[in-house]
N, C-alpha and C positions, 0 to 999 in steps of 0.2 A: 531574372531574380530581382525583388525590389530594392532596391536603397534601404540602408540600414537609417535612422537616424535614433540618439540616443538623447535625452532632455537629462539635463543635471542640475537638482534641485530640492526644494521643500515638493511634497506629496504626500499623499494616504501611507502609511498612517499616523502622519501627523495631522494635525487638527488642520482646517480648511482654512485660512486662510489668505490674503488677496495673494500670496507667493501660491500657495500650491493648488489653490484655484484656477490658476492664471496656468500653469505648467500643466494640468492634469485638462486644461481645453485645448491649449497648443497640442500635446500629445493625439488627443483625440480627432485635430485638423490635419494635422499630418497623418495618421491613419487613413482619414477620409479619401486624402490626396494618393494614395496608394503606397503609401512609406512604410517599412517596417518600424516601427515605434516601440521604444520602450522608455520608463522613466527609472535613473539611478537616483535615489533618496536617500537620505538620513538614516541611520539606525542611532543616533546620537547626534542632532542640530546645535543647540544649546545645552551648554553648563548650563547648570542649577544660577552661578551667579547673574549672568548674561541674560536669563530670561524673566521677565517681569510675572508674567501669566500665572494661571493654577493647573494648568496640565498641557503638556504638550502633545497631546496621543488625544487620534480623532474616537468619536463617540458614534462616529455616524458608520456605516458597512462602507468595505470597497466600490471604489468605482466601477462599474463595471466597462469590460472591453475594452482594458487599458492595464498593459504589464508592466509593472513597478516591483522595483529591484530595493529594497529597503537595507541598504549597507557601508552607507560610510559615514567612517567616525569622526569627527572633524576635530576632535583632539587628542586621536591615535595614530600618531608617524606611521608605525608598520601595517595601519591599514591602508594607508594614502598609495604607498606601496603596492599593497595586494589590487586594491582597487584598479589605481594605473595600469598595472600590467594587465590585468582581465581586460581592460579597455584596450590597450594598446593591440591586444592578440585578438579581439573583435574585427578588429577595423572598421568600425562602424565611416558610412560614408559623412557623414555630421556628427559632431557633436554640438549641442545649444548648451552653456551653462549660463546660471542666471547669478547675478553679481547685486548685492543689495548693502553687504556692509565689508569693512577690512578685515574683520575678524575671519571672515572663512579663506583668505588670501593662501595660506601656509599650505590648508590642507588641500583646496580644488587647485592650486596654482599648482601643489606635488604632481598630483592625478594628471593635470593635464600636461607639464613638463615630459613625466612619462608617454601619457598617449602620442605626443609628439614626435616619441625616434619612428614609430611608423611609416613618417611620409606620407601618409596615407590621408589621414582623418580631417575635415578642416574643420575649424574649431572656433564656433562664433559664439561671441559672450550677449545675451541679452541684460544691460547695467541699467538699473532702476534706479540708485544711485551711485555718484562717482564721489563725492563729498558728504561722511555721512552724517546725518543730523544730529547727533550724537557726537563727540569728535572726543578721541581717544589718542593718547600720546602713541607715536609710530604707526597711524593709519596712513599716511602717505608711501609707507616702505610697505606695509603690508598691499597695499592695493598696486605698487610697481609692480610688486613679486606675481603678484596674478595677473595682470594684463600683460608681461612679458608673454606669457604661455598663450595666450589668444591671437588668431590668425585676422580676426574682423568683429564688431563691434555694432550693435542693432541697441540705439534708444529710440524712448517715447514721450522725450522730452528735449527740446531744443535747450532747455539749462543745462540738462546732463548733456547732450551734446558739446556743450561749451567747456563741462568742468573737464571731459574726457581729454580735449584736446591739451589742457594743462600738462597730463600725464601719459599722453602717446598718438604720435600721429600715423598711426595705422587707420586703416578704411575704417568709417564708419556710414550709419545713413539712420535718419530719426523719420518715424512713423508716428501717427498716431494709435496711442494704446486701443488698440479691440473690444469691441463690449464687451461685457460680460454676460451671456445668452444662456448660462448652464444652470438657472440658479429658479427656475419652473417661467410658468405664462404668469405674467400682469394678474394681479387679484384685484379687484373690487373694491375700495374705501371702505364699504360697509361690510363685506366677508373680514376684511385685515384689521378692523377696530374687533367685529367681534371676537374674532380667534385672540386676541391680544386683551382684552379688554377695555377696549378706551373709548370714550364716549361716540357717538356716529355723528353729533352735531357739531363739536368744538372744532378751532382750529390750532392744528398741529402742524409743526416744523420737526425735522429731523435731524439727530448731528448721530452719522453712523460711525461704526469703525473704531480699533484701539483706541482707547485714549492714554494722548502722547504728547508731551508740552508743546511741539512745532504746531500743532492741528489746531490750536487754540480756544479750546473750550473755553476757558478762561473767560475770554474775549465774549463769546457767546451769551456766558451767565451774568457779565455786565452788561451785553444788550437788553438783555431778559428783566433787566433790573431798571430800564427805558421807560419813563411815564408813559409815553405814548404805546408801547410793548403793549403793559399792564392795564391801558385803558382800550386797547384791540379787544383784549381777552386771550392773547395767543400762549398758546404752550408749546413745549419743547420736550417733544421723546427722544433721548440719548440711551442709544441700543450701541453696546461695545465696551469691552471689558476695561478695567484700569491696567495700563501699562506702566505705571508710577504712583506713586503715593497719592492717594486720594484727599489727602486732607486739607491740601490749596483747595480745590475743587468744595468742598465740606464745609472750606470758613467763608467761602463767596455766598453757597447758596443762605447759609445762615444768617450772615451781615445783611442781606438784602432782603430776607422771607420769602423764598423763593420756592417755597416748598408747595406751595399750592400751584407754580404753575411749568413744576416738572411733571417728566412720567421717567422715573427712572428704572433702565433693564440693562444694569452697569455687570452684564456677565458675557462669556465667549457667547457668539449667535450661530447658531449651525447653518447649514449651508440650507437644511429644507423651513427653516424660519425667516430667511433672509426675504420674501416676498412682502408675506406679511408683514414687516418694517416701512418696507417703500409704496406699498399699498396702503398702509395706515394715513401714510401723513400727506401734506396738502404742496409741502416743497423741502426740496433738502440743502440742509446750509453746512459749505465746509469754510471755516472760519481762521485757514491757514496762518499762521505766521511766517512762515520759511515751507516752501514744496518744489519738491522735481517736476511728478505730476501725481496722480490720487488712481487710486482703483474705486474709489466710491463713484466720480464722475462716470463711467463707464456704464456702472451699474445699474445709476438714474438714468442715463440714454436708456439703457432697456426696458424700463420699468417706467418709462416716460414723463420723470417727475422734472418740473422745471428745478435750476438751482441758481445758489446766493456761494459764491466763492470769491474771495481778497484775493487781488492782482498781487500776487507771489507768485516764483517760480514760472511752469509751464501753466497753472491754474487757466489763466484769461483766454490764453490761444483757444481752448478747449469749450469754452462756455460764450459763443457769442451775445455780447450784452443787448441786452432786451428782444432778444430772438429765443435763446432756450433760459434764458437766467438774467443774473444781474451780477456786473463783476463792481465789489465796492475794495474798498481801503482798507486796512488789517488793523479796526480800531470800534472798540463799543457802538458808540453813535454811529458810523458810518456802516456797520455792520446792521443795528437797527431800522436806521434807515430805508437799508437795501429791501429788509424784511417786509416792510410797511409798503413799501412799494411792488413787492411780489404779489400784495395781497389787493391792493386798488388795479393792480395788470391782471390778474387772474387766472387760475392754473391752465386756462383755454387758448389764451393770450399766444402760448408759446408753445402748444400742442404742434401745430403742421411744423416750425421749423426746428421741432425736437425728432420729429419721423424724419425729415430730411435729412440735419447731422448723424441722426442714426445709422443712416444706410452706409453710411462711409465709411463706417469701423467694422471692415469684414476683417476677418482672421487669415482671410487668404490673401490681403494687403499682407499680412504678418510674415509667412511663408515667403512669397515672393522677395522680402528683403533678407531673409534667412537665407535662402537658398540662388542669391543673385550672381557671388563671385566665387572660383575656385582661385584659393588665394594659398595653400598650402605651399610651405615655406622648402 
């Protein structure tokens, strides 16, 4: 009979996102490996207050060949309850939940408190972060309350690894985060400008993903604003929705006239356009101010695009400098700079040792730290 394992987290049908993207390929690696798999999901992620976006419910069909359990309410006690105990009475041989902010403490900490009197189950958190970027009064109580309930602890960040040990010195082991392989083949510059619209000859840089004050667009739109930028000719496609108020972003591009050398597609990107973005552009710049580590980095390894990320956080381990990228400073000029320089190295520069960090982020590293110690309490 196989091993049971259960993934606890964002998934279909919630919108795709780097969480339920990231869960709905783990599920699928674990299947491969011969596991029973299945994913427990959301029927209720966020309140209305808590979420930034315009819809949380994906547009796109299910997954296919991948069982997801869409039922827990994360701000209804008596389901934390019902939940738990359906899990407990499973005994699933794993359970993986993924740990990203304090707010879901109350309700995955109930769930898994209960699956706990089993004896059975062991119960590894994958924590994306320990400290959230965000920082809300009683996140420190909220994120006790859920890492009491965990038997072992899998980051993809040696910072997260650091802030974990603040709050519990249970096992843990840091990986690096897995590409992202599920998101089609590599397109063509010239297929991904025309499907998109954007010209075949200019040069274009990329800032993907939520936009979120820590990721620093900000920062971006005053490199953009670099005489030397403007006298490249370089533009800037920012594909990814606002997760905050647009209108910092709104008075930068206007102060500066910046209007001729964006391409803006400030909306959610589905999972079957996501090619087409990184195919489009010539290099991708994430312009962090504060990071654990990125799901966009993963993505460029597959998509083979060299990158430009600020030494924060786990960013730098990730991008060695002048091999796949340029790791610069969390500041305009420094960030321009890096820019200008990606473009005199050339996106060929960093081709071979972008295939070689590539091969190193197999999913089945992932497993392997999942599934290392039987640590049931």
């Amino acid at each position: 009979m196989n091993k049971k394992v259960i993934i606890i987290g964002s998934a279909w049908p919630l919108r795709a996102g780097g969480l339920a993207t990231f869960n709905e390929r783990l599920a699928k690696q674990f299947t491969q490996e011969g596991f029973d798999t299945s994913i427990y999901t959301f029927s209720l992620q966020y309140p209305s207050f808590l979420f930034p976006g315009s819809t949380q419910l994906s547009k796109e069909p299910a997954p296919t060949q991948l069982k997801i359990k869409a039922c827990i309410n994360s701000i209804n006690p008596l389901n934390w309850l019902k939940v738990g105990n359906e899990l407990k009475k499973l005994k699933p041989d794993y359970i993986v939940v993924r740990f990203w902010m304090p707010f879901f403490g109350p309700c995955l900490g109930t769930i898994l408190r209960i699956v706990k009197r089993n004896k059975f189950s062991q119960i590894i958190c994958i924590a994306d972060n320990v400290i959230p970027h965000e920082k809300r009064l009683g996140d420190a109580l909220l994120t006790k309350y859920f890492f009491s309930s965990i038997h072992r602890f899998v980051t993809m960040s040696e910072k997260v690894n650091q802030d974990l040990k603040t709050f519990t010195q249970k096992p843990s082991i840091n990986i690096i985060h897995p590409i992202y392989d599920n998101f089609g083949d590599i397109v063509t510059k010239e297929i991904a400008r025309k499907h998109l619209g954007l010209p075949i000859s200019e040069k274009i840089i990329l800032f993907f993903g939520f936009i979120r004050k820590y990721k620093g667009l900000d920062l971006l739109l005053e490199a953009m604003n670099d005489t030397r930028i403007k006298e490249a000719n370089i533009k800037l496609l920012i594909a990814g929705e606002f997760y905050e108020n647009k209108e910092e972003y709104d008075s930068i591009i206007s102060k500066n006239n910046l209007n001729n050398s964006l391409y803006l597609r400030t909306q959610f990107i589905d999972n079957s356009e996501v090619k087409y973005y990184f195919g489009a552009c010539d290099f991708v710049i994430q312009p962090y101010k504060n990071a654990t580590q990125s799901g966009v980095t993963p993505l460029a390894y597959h998509f083979e695009k060299p990158m430009l990320v600020t030494n924060v956080g786990g960013l730098a381990s990730l991008v060695p400098h002048l091999k796949v990228g340029i790791v610069t400073e969390p500041n305009a000029n420094a960030i321009a700079t890096g820019i200008l320089q990606l473009y005199e190295l050339g996106e060929t520069q960093f081709l071979k040792h972008l295939c070689e960090e590539k091969k190193k982020l197999s999913w089945d590293k992932l497993t392997i730290a999942i599934l290392k110690n039987n640590l049931v309490e």
